[in-house]
C-alpha positions in Angstrom: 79.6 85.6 77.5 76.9 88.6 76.7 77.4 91.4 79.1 75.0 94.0 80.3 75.5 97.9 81.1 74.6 100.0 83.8 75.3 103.8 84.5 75.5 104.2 87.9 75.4 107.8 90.7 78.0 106.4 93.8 78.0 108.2 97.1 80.5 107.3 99.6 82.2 108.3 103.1 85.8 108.1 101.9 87.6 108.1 105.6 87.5 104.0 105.5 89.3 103.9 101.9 92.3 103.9 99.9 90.7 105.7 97.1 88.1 104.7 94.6 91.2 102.7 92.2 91.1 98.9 93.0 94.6 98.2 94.4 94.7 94.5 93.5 94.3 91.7 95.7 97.9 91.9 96.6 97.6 95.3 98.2 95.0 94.4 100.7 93.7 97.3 101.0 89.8 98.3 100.7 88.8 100.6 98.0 85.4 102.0 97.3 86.0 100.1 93.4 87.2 96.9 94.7 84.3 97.0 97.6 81.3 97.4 94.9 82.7 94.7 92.5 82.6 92.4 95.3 79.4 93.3 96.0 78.1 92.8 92.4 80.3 89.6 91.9 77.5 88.2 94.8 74.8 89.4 92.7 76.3 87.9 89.7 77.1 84.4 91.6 80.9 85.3 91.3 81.4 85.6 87.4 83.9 88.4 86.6 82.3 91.9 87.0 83.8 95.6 85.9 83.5 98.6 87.3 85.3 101.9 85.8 85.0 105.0 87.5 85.0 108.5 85.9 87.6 109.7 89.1 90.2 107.9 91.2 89.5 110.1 94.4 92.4 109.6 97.0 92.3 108.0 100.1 89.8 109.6 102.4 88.3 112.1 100.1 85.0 111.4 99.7 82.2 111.6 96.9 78.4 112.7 96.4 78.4 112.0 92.4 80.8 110.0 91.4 79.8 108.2 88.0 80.9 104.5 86.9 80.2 102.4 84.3 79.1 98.4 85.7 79.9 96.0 82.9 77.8 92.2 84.3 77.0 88.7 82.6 73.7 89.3 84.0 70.6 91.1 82.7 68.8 92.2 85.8 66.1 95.7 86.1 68.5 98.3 86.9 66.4 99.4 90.4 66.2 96.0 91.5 70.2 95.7 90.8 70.5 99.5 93.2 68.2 97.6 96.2 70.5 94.8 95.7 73.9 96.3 95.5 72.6 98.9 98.4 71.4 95.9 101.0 75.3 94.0 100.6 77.4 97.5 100.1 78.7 98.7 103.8 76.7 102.1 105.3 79.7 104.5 104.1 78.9 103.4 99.9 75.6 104.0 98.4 74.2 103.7 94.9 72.0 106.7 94.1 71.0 106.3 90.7 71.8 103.2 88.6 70.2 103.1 84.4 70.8 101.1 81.6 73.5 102.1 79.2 75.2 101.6 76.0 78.7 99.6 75.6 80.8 102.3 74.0 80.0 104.5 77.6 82.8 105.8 79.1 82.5 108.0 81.8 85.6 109.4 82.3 86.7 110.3 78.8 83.1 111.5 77.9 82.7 114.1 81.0 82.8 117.4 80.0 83.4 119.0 83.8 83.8 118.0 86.8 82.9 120.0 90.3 85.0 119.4 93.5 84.0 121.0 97.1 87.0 121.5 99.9 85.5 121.9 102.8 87.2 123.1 106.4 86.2 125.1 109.9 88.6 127.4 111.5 86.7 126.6 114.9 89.3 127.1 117.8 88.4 123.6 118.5 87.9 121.2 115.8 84.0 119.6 115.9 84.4 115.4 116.5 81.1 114.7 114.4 82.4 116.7 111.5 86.6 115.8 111.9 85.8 112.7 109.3 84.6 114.6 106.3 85.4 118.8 107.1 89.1 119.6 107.6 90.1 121.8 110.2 92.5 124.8 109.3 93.3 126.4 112.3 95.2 129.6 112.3 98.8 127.4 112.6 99.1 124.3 110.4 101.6 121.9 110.2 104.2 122.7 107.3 102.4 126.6 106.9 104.6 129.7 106.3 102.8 131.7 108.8 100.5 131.6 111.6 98.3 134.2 110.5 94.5 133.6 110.4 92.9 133.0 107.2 91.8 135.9 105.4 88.7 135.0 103.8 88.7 137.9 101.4 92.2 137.4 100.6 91.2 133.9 99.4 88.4 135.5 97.4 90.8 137.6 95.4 93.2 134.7 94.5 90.5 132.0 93.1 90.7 134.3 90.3 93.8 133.5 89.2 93.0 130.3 88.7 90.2 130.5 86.8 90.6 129.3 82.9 93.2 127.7 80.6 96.7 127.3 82.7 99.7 124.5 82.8 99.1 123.2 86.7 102.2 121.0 86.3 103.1 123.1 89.4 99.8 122.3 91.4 99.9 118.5 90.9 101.9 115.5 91.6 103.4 113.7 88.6 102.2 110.8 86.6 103.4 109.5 84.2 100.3 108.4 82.4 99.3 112.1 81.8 100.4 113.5 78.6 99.6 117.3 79.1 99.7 119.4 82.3 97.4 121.6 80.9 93.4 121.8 82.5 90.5 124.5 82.2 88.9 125.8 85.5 85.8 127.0 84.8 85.3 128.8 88.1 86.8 129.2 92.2 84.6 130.2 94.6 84.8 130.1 98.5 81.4 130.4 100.8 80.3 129.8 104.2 77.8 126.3 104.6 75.1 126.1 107.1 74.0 122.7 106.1 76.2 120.4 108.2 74.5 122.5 111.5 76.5 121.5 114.9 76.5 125.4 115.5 80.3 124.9 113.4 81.8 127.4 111.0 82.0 125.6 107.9 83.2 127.4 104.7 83.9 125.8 101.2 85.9 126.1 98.5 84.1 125.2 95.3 85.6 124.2 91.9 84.8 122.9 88.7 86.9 122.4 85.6 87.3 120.4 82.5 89.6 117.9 84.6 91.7 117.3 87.0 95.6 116.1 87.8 96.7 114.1 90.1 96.2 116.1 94.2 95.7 119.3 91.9 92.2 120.1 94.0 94.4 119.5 97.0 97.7 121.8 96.2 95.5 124.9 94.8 93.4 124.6 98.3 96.9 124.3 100.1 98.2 127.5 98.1 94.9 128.9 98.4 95.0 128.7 102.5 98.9 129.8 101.8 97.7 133.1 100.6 94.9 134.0 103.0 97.9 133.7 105.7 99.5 136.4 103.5 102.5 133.6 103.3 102.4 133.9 99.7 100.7 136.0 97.2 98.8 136.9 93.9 102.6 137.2 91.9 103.9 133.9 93.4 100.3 131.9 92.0 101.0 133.7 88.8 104.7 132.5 89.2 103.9 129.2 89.8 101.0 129.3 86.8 103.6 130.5 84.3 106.8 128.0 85.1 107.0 124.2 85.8 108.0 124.3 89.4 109.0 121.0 91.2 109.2 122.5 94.7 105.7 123.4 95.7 104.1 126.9 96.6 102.4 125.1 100.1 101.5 121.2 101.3 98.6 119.7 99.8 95.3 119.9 101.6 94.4 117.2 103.6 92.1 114.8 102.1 89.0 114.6 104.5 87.9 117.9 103.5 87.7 117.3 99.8 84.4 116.1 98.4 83.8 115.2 94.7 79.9 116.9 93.8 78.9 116.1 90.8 80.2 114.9 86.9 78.7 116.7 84.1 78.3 115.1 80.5 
């Protein structure tokens, strides 16, 4: 059966989720994957339907520009295929773009970089219309070193450690279907956001790289928040850059605050 290509822009609300990866039917348990290729499968009167992703986000974390390839037995205009998908796809997944591709596309292994935003309050009092997609790192955390508030400057310093060619075998979780620990950050910024509004202090930590391991976004925020408590410092990072550590510098960030931006190719 001739199948037809499609390059699509996915936006989603994460909190409802176990990740973008389809678990299987056996798992029962929604995904953003599993939820579009149901959707499509409709459009498609239920023949077999592919979607690959270019990132398997984790459950809860959410995504602005996540890229995937659709792989359909049907040939169909590719905005009338975004109105369709958009009108049977649940408010918290949207299709933002959707074009006509080639075959061969493969949009993980063909990104060049991809851009990450953590973001988090330190509010006395966490915000309830922002708890779902902004973390909230007040100044004690469960499973911190110390219950110093965050020094924002502190922070500032230590993002540039990270920054370029390192082994982050120590910053991520293991799997076994990587071959090389190795990644390139490209740059680590932190800023303050107006944008979300509800009078909240909302800062974020921005990063793009080449790639990304698996939770490695999550453990430098965690060691990142680590060090502007002054629980650990510049040496430890460099430390923990330099030798393949099992035993971890800090926790992993939680997930609602992370947001994948954007894919570049």
């Amino acid at each position: 059966m001739k199948h037809y290509y499609y390059r699509v822009v996915v936006s989603y609300n994460g909190s409802n989720y176990f990740g973008w990866q389809d678990q299987g039917v056996e798992e029962n348990k929604a995904t953003v994957q599993g939820t579009i290729t149901q959707a499509l499968r409709k459009i498609c009167k239920y023949a077999e339907c592919n979607v690959a992703g270019a990132s398997r986000t984790d459950a809860g974390v959410h995504a602005h520009g996540q890229v995937a390839k659709f792989s359909i037995p049907l040939e169909i205009n590719s905005e009338k295929l975004q109105l369709g998908l958009n009108s049977l796809l649940p408010d918290d997944i949207r299709i933002r773009q959707c074009t006509n591709c080639q075959a061969d596309f493969n949009p993980n292994k063909q990104s060049i970089s991809k851009k990450y935003r953590y973001y988090f309050s330190m509010d006395r009092i966490s915000s309830p219309m922002l708890n779902e997609i902004v973390a909230h790192v007040p100044s004690k955390t469960e499973g911190a070193k110390s219950n110093a508030e965050l020094d924002l400057e502190g922070i500032r310093k230590v993002c540039k450690i990270f920054v370029g060619e390192h082994d982050f075998y120590s910053f991520a979780s293991r799997d076994q279907n990587i071959v090389s620990t190795s990644r390139t950050i490209n740059y680590l910024e932190i800023k303050r956001t107006d944008a979300l509004g509800l009078d909240a202090e909302v800062y974020y930590i921005e990063i793009e790289g080449s790639g990304f391991l698996k939770h490695m976004v999550r453990y430098i925020v965690g060691a990142l928040f680590e060090a502007g408590r002054h629980a650990i410092d510049s040496e430890d990072i460099r430390e923990a850059l330099c030798n393949r550590n099992e035993k971890k510098l800090s926790p992993k960030a939680k997930a609602r605050g992370l947001h994948l931006i954007e894919i570049n190719y």
